[in-house]
Backbone as JSON, one array per atom type, in Angstrom:
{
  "sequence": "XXXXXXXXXXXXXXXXXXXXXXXXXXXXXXXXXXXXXXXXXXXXXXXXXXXXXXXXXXXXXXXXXXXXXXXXXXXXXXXXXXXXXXXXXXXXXXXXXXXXXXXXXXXXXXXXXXXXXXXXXXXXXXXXXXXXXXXXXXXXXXXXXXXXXXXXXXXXXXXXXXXXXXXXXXXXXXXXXXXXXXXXXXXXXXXXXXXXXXXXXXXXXXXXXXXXXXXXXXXXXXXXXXXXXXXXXXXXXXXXXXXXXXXXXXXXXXXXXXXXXXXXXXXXXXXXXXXXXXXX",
  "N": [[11.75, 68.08, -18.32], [15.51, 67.49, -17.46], [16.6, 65.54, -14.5], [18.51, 67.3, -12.15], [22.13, 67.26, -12.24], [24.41, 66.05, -9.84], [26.79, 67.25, -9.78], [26.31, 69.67, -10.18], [25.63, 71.01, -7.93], [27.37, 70.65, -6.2], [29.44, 71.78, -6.29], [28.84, 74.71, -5.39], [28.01, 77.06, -2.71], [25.99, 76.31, -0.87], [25.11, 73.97, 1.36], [22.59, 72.98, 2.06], [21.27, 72.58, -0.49], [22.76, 71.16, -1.91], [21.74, 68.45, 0.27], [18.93, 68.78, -0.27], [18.76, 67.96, -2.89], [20.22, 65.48, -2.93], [18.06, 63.98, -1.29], [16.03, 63.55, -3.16], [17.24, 62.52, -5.09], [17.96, 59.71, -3.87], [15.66, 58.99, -2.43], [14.95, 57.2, -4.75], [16.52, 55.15, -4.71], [18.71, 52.17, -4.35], [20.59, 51.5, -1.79], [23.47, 48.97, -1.12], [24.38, 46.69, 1.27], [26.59, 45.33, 3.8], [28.28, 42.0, 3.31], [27.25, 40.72, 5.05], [25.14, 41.44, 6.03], [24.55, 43.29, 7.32], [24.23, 47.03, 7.86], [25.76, 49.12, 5.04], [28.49, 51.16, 5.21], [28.4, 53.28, 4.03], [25.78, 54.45, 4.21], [22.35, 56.77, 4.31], [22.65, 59.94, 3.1], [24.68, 61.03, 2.3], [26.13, 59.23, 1.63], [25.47, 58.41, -0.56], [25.66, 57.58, -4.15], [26.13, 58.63, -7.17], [25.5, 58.45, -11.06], [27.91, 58.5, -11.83], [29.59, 57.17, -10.38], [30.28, 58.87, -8.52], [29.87, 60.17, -4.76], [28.89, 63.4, -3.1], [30.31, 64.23, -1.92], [32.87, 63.64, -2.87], [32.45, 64.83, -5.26], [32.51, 67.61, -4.44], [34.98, 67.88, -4.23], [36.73, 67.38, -6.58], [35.92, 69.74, -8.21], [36.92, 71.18, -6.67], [36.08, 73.09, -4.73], [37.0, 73.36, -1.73], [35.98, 74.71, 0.76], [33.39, 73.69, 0.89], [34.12, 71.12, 0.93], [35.54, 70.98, 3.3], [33.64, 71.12, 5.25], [31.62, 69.25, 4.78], [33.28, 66.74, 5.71], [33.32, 66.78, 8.18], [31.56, 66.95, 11.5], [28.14, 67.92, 11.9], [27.92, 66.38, 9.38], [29.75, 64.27, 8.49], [30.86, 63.24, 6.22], [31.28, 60.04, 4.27], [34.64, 59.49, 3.19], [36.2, 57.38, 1.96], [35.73, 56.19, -0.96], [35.38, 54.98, -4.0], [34.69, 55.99, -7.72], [33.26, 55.28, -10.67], [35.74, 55.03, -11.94], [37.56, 54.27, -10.85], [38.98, 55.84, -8.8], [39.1, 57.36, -5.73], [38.25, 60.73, -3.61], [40.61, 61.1, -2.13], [42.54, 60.42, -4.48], [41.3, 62.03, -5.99], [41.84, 64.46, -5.2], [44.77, 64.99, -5.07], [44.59, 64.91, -7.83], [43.74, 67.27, -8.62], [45.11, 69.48, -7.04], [44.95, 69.73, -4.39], [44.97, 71.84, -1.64], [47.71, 71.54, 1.06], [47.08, 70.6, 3.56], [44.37, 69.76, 3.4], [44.96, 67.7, 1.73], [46.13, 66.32, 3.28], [44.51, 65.49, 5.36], [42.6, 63.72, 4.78], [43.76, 62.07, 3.29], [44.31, 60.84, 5.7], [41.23, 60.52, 7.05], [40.81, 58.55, 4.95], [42.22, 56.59, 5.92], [41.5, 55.94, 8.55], [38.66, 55.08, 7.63], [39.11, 52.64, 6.03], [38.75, 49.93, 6.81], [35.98, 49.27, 7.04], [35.55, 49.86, 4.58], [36.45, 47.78, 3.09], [35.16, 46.4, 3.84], [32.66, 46.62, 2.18], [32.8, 46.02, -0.12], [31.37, 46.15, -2.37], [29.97, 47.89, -2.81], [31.27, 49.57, -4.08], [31.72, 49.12, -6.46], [30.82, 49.98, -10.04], [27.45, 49.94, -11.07], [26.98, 48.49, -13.95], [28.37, 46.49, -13.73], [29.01, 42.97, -12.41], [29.0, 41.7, -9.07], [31.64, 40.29, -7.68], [32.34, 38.65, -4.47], [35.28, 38.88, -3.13], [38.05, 36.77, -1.9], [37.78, 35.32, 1.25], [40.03, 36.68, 3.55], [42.72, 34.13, 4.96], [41.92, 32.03, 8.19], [42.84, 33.47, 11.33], [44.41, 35.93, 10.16], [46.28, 38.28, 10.76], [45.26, 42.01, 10.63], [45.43, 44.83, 8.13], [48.14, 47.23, 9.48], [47.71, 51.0, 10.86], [49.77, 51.75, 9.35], [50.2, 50.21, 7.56], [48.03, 50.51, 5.82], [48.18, 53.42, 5.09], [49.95, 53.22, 3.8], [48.99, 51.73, 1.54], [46.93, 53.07, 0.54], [48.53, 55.57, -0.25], [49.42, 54.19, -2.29], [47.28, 53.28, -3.81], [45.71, 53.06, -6.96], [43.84, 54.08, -10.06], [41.45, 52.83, -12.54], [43.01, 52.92, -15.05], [45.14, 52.75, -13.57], [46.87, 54.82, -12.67], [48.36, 56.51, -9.81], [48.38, 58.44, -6.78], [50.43, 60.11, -7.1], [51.44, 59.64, -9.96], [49.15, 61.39, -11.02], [49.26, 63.62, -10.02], [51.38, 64.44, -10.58], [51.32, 64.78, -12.99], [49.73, 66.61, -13.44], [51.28, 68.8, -12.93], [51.49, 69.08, -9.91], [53.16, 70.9, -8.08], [53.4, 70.91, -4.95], [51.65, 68.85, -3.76], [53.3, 66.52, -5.19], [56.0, 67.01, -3.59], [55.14, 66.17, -0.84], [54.01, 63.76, -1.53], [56.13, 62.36, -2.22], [57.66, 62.85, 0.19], [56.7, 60.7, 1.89], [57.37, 58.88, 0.94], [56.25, 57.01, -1.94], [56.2, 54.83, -4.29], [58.43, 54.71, -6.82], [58.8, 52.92, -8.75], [56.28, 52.49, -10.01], [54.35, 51.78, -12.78], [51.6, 53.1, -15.12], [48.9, 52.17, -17.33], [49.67, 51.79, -19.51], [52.18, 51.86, -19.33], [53.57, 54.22, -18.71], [55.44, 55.95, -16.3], [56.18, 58.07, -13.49], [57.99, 59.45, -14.28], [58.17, 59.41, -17.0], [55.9, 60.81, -17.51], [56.1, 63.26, -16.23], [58.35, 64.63, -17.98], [57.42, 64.43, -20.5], [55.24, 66.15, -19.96], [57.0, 68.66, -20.34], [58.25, 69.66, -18.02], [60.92, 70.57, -16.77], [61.43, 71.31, -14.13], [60.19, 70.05, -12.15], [61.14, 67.4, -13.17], [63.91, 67.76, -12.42], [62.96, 67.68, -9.22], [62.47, 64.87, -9.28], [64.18, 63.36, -10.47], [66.47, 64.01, -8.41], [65.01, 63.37, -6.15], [65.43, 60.61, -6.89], [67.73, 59.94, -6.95], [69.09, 60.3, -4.31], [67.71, 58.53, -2.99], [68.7, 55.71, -3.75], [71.44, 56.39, -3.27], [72.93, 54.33, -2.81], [72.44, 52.1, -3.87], [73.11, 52.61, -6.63], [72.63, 50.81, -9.17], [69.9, 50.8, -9.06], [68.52, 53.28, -9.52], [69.43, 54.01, -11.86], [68.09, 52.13, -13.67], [65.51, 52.86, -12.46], [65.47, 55.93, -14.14], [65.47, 54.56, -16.65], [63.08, 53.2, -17.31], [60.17, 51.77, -19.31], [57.62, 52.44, -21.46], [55.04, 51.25, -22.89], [55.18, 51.12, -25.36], [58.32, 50.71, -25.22], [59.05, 53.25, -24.82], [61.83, 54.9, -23.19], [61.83, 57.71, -20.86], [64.02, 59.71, -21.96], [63.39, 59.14, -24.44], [60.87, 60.39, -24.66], [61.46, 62.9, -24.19], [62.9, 63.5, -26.71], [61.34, 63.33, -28.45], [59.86, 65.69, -28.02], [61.53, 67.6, -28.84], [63.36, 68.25, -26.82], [65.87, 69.68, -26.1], [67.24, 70.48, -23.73], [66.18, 68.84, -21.86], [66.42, 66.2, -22.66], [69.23, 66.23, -22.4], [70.1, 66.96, -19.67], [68.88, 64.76, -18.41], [70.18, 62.81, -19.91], [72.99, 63.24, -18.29], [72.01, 62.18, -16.02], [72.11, 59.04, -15.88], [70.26, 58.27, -18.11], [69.93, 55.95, -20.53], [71.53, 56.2, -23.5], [71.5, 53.79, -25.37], [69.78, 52.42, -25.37], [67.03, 50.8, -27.07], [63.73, 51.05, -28.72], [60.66, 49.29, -29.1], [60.6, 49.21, -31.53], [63.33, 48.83, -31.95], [64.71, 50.93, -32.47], [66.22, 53.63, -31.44], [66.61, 56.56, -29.25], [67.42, 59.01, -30.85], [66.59, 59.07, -33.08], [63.8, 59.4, -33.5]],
  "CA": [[13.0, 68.69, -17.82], [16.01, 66.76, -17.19], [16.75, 66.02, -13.35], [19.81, 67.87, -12.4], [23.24, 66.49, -11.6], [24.73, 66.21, -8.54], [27.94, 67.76, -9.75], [26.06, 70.93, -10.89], [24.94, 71.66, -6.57], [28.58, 70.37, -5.52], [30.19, 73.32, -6.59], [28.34, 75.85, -4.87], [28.19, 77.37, -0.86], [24.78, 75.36, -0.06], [24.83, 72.1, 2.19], [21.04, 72.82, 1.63], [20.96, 72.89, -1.75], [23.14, 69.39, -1.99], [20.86, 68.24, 0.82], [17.68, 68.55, -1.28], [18.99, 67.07, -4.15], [20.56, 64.13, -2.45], [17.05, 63.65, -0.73], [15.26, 63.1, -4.32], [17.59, 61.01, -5.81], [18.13, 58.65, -2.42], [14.21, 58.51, -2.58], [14.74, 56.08, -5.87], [17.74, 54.48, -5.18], [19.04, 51.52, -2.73], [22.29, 51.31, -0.79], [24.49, 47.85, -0.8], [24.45, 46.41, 2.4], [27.29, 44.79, 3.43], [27.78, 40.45, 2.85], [26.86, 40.07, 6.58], [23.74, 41.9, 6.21], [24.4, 44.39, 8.05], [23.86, 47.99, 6.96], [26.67, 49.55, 4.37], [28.81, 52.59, 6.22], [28.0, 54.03, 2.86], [24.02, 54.59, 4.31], [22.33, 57.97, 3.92], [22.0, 60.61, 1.69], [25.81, 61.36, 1.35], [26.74, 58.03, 0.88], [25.15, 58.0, -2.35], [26.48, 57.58, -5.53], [25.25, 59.18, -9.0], [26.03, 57.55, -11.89], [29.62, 58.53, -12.57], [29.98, 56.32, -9.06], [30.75, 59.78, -7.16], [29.11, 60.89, -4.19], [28.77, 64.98, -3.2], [31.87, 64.59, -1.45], [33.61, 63.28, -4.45], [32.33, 65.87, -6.88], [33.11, 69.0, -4.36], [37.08, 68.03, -4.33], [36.81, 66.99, -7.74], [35.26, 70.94, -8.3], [38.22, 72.57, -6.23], [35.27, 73.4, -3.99], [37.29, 72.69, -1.05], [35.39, 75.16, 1.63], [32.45, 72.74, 1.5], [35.09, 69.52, 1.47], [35.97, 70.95, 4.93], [32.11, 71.43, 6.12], [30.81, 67.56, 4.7], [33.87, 65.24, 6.17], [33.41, 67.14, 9.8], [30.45, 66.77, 11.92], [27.25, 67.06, 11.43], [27.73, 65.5, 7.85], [30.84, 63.24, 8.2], [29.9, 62.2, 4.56], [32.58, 58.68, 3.69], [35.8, 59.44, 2.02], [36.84, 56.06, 1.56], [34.75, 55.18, -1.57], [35.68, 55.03, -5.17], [33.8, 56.53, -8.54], [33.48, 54.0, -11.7], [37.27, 54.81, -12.75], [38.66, 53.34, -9.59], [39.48, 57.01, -8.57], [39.26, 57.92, -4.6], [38.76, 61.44, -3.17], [42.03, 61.21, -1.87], [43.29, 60.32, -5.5], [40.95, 63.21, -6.69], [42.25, 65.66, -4.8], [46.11, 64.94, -5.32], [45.1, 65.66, -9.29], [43.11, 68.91, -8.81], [45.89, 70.29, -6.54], [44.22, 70.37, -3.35], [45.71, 72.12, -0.28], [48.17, 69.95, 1.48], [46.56, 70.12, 4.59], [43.67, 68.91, 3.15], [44.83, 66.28, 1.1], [46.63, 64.79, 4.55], [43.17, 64.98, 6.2], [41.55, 62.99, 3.49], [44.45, 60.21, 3.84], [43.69, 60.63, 7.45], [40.39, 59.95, 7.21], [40.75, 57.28, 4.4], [42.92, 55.56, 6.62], [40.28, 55.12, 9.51], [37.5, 53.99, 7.15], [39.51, 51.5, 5.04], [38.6, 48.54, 7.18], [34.66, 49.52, 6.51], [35.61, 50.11, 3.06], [36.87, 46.78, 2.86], [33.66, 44.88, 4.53], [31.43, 46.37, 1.52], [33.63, 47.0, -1.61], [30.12, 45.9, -3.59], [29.23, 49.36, -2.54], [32.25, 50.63, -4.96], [31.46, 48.54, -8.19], [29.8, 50.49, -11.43], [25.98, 49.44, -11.46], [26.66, 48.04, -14.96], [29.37, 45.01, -13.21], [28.71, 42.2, -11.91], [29.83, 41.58, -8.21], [32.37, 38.8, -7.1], [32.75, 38.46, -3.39], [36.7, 38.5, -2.97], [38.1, 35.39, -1.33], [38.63, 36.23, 2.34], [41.65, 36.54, 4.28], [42.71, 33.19, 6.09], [41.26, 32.81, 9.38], [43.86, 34.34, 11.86], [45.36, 36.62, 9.63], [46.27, 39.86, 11.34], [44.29, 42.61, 9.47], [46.77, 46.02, 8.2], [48.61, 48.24, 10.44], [47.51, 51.84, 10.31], [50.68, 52.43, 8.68], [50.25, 49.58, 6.52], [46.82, 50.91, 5.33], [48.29, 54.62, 5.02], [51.14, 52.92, 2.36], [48.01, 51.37, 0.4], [46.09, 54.06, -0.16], [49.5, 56.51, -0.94], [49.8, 53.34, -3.79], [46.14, 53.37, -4.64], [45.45, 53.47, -8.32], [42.67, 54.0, -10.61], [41.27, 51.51, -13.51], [44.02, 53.7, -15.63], [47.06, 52.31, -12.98], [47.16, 56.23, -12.73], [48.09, 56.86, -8.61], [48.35, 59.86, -6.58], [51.92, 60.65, -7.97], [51.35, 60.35, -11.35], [48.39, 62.37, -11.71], [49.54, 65.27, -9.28], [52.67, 64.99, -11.61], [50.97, 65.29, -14.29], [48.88, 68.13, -13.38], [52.6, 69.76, -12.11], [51.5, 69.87, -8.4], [54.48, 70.22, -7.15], [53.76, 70.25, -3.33], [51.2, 67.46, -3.78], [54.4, 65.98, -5.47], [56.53, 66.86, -2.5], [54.39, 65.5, -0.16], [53.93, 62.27, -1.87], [57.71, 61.73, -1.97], [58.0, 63.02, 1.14], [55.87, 59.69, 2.16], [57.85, 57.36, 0.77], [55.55, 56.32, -2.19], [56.8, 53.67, -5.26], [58.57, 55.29, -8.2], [58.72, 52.5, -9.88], [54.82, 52.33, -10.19], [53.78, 52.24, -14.22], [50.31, 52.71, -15.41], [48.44, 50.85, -17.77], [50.5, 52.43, -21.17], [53.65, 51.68, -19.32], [54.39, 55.1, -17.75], [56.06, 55.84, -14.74], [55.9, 59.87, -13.34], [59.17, 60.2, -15.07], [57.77, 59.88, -18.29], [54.68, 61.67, -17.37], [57.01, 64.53, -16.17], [59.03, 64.79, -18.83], [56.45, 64.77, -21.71], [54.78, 67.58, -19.89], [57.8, 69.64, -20.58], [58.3, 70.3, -16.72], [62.14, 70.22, -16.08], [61.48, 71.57, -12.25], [59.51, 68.74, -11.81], [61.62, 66.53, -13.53], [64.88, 67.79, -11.93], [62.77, 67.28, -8.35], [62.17, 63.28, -9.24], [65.26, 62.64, -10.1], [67.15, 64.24, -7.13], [64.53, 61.91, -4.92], [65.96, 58.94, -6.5], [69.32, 59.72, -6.13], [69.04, 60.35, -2.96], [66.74, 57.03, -2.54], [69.21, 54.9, -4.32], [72.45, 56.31, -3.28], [73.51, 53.25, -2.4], [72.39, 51.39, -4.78], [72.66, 53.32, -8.12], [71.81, 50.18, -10.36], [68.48, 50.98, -9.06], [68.57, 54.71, -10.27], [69.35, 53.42, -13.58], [67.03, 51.16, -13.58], [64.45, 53.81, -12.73], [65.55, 56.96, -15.13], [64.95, 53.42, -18.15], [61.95, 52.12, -17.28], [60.09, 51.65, -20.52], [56.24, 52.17, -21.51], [54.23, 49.67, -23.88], [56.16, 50.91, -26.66], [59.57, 50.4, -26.01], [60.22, 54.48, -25.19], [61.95, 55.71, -21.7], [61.58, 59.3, -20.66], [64.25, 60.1, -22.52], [62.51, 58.9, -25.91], [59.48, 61.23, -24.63], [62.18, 63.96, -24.91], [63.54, 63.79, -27.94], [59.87, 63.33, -28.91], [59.2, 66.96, -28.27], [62.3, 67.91, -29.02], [63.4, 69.22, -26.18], [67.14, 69.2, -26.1], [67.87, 70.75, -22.46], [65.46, 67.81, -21.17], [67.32, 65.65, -23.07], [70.6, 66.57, -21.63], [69.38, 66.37, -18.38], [68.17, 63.06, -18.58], [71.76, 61.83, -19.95], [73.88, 63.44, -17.37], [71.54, 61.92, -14.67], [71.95, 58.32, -16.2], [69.49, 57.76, -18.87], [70.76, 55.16, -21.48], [71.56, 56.45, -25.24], [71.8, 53.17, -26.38], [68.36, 51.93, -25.32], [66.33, 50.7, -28.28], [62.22, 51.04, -28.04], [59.98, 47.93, -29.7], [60.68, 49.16, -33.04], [64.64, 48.76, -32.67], [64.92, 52.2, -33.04], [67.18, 54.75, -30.35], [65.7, 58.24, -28.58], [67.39, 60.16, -31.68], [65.78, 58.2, -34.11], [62.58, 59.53, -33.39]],
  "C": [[13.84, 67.61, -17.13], [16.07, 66.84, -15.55], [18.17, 66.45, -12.79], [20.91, 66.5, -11.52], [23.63, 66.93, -10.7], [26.0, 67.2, -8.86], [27.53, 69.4, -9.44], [25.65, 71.87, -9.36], [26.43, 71.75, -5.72], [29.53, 71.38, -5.78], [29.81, 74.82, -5.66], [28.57, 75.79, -2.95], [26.88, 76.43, -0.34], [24.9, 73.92, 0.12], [22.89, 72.06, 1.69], [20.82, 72.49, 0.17], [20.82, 70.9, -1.98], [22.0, 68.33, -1.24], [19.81, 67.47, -0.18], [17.74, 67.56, -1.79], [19.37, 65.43, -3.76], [18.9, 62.89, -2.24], [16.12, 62.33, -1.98], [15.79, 62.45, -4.92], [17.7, 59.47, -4.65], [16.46, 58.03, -2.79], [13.89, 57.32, -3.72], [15.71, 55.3, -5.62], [17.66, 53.84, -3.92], [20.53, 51.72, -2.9], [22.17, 49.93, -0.95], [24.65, 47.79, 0.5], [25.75, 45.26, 2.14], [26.85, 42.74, 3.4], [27.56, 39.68, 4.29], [25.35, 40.62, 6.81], [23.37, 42.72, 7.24], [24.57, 45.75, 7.49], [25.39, 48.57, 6.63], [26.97, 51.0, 4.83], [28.6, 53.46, 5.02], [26.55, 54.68, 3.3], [23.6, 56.09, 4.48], [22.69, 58.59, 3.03], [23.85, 60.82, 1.22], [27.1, 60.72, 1.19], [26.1, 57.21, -0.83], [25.55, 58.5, -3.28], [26.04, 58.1, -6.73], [26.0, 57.79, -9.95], [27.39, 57.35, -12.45], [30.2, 57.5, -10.82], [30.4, 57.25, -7.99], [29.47, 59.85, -6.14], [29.24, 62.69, -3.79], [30.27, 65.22, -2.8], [33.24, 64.93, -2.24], [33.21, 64.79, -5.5], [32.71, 67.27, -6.0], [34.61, 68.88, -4.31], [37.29, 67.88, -5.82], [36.45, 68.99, -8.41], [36.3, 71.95, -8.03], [36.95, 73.12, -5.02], [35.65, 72.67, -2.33], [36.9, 73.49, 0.76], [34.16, 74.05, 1.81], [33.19, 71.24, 1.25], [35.04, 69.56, 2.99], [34.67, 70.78, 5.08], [31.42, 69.83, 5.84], [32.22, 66.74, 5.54], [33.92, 66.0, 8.07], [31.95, 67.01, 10.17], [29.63, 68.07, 12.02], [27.08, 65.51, 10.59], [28.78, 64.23, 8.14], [30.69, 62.22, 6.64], [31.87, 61.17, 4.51], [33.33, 59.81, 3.14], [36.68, 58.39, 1.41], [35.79, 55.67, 0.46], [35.67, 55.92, -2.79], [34.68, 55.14, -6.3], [33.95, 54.95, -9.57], [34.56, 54.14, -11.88], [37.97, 54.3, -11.66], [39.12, 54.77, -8.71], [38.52, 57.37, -7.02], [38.94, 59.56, -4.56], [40.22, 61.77, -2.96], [42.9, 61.67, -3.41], [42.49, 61.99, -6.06], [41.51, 64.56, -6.59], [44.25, 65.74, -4.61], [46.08, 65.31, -7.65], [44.76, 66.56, -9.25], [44.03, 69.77, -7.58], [45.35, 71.03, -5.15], [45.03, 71.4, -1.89], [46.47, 71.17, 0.46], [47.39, 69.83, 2.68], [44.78, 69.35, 4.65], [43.56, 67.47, 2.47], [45.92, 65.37, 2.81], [45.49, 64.55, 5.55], [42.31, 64.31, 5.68], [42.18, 62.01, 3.93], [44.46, 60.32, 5.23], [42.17, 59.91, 7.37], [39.86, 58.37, 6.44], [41.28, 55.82, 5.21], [41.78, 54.65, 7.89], [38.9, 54.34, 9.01], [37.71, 52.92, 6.11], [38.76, 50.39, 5.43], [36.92, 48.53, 7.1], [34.58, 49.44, 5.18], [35.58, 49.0, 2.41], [35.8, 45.87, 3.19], [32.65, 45.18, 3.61], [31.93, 46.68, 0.21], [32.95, 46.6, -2.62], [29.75, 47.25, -3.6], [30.19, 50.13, -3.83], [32.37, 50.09, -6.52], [30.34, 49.22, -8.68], [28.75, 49.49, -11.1], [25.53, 48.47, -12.56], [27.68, 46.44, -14.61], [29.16, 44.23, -12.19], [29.37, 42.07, -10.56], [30.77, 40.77, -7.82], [32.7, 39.21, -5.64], [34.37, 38.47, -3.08], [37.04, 37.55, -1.65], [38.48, 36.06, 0.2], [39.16, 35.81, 3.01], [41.44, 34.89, 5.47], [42.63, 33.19, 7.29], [42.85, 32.72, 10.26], [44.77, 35.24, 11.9], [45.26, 37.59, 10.04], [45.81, 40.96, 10.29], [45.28, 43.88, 9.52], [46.84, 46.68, 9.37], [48.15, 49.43, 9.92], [48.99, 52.3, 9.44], [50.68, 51.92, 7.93], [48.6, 49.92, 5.23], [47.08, 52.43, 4.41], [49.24, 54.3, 3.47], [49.65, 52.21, 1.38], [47.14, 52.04, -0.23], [47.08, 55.02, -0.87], [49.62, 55.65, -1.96], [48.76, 53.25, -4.17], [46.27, 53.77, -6.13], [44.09, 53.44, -9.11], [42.37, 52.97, -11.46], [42.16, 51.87, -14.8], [45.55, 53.17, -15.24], [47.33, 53.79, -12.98], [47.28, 56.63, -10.69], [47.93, 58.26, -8.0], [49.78, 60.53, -7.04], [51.63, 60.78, -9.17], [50.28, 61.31, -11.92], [48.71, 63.36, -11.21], [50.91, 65.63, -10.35], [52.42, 65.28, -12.99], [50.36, 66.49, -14.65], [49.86, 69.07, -13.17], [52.2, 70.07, -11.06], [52.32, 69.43, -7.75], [54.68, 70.06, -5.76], [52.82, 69.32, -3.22], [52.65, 66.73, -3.83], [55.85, 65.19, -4.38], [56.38, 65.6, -1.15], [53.91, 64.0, 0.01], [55.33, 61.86, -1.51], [58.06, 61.66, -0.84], [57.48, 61.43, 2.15], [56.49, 58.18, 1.08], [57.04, 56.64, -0.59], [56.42, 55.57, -3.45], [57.34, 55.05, -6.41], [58.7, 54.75, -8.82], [57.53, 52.41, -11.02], [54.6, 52.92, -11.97], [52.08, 52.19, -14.67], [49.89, 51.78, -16.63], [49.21, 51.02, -18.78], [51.93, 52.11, -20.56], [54.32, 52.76, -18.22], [54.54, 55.56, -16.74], [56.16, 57.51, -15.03], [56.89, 60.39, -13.89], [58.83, 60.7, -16.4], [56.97, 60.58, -18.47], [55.34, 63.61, -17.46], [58.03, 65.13, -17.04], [58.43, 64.87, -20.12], [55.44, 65.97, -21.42], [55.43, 68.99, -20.13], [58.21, 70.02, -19.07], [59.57, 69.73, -16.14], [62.14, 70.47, -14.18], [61.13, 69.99, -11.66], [60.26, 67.39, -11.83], [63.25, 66.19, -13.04], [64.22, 67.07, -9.93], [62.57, 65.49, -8.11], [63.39, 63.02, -9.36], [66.53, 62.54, -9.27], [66.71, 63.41, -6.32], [65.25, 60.98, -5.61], [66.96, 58.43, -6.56], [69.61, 59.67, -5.14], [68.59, 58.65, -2.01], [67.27, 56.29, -2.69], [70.91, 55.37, -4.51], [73.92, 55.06, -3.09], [73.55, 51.95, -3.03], [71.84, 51.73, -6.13], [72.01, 52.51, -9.08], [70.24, 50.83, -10.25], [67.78, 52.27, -9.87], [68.47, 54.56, -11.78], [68.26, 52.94, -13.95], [65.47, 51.75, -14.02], [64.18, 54.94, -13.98], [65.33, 56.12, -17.03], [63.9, 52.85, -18.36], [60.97, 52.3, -18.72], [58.78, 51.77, -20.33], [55.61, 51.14, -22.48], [54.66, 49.97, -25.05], [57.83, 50.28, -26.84], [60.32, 52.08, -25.35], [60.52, 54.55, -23.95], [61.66, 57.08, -21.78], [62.62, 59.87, -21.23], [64.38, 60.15, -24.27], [61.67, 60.13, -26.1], [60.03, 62.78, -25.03], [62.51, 64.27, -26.1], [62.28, 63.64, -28.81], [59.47, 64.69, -29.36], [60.26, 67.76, -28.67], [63.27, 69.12, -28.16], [64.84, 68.62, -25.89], [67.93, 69.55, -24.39], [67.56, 69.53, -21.54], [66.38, 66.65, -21.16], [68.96, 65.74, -22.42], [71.01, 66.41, -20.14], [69.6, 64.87, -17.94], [69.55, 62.33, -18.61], [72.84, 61.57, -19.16], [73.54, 62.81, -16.26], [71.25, 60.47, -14.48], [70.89, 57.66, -17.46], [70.81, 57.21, -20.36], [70.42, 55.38, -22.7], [71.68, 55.44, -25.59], [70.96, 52.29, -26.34], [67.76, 51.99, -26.66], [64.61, 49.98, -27.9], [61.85, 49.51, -28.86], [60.02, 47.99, -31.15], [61.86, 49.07, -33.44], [65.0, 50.39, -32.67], [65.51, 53.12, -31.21], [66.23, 55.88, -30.49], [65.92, 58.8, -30.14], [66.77, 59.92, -32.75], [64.18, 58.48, -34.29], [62.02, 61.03, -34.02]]
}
């Protein structure tokens, strides 16, 4: 009989259950200490990782199981939320794509924020099992270490091994007060993932004019002053060549389309094949 997965206990009402299970896999497994040799804030049962690189914490936000989110990051348990799975993907980030509560996803980047600088003294603890480690070179000596505000802007830009952050996946999922919330915080819109696209294009190939009317009101607003920039943004291009209003005329969505034109997008943009939006 196989031994069960952690995901399959992280769903449910039992801390006991998780408990257990943690117990028996911990019993085979070591913890990463950090490169001072001192013990990894990762230590204990629900700082351990399965093989998808989550720990319990990770798989109940990842679940929507966000009654026992609240009950592990408060005491007794205080289980980490600063750690990352094999895809580069955060709690935090997890729970901005599964549409968490806002007041939980600002107590997550609350708490990410206070254990960054731990996070940062063992980030061997957050590399796949199957990759080799490299030490990262460290900071010149006297260099002032982030501000909490400068910590709070690095995690709202966090991305996965995708370049996928907490904007584009909450926009992709359509959560629009994640969405809010992000904007409301100031985070990058220029930010493209690894294919190129930026939440415009994301939002606009999902078919989600609300969505798509709410981005580009932020960056009029953001760039009233300096419209090139607006432009700039409503063109930005993915690894083909298309903007978000390519992705339109893709699905053939002509109100999107219309949209898009009135709000600056350039008809006379040509993707990597030479070829214009209508052309497609």
């Amino acid at each position: 009989m196989s031994a069960q997965h952690l995901s399959e206990v992280c769903g449910g009402d039992s801390i006991d259950n998780i408990t257990q299970l943690l117990k028996t896999l911990l019993s085979s497994a070591t913890l990463p200490d950090t490169e001072d040799g001192s013990s990894s804030y990762l230590e204990g049962i629900w700082g351990y990782k399965d093989a998808d690189g989550r720990t319990a914490l990770h798989w109940a936000v990842a679940l929507k199981n966000y009654d026992m989110v609240n009950k592990l990051i408060a005491a007794p348990y205080n289980a980490p939320v600063m750690t990352e799975d094999n895809d580069g993907a955060s709690p935090f980030l997890s729970a901005c794509m599964v549409g968490a509560p806002e007041a939980l996803v600002k107590e997550l980047l609350t708490l990410s924020v206070e254990q960054y600088p731990s996070f940062q003294k063992c980030p061997e603890a957050h590399k796949p099992q199957s990759e080799p480690f490299n030490p990262p070179v460290s900071a010149p000596e006297g260099t002032d270490p982030p501000t909490s505000d400068e910590i709070r802007s690095i995690i709202l830009q966090s991305s996965d091994s995708s370049g996928n952050t907490p904007l584009l996946v909450a926009v992709s999922r359509g959560h629009t007060h994640i969405v809010k919330f992000l904007l409301e915080n100031d985070v990058d819109l220029f930010h493209q993932n690894e294919r190129g696209q930026s939440v415009l294009h994301r939002a606009v190939g999902k078919g989600n004019l609300d969505l798509v009317e709410l981005l580009v009101r932020h960056s009029e607003k953001k760039f009233s002053e300096t419209k090139s920039r607006h432009r700039q943004w409503m063109n930005l291009q993915d690894y083909r060549g298309d903007s978000a209003l390519f992705y339109a005329s893709m699905e053939n969505n002509e109100e999107m389309g219309k949209f898009l034109l009135r709000h600056g997008a350039d008809r006379e943009l040509r993707n990597k094949e030479g070829k214009q939006f209508w052309e497609l």
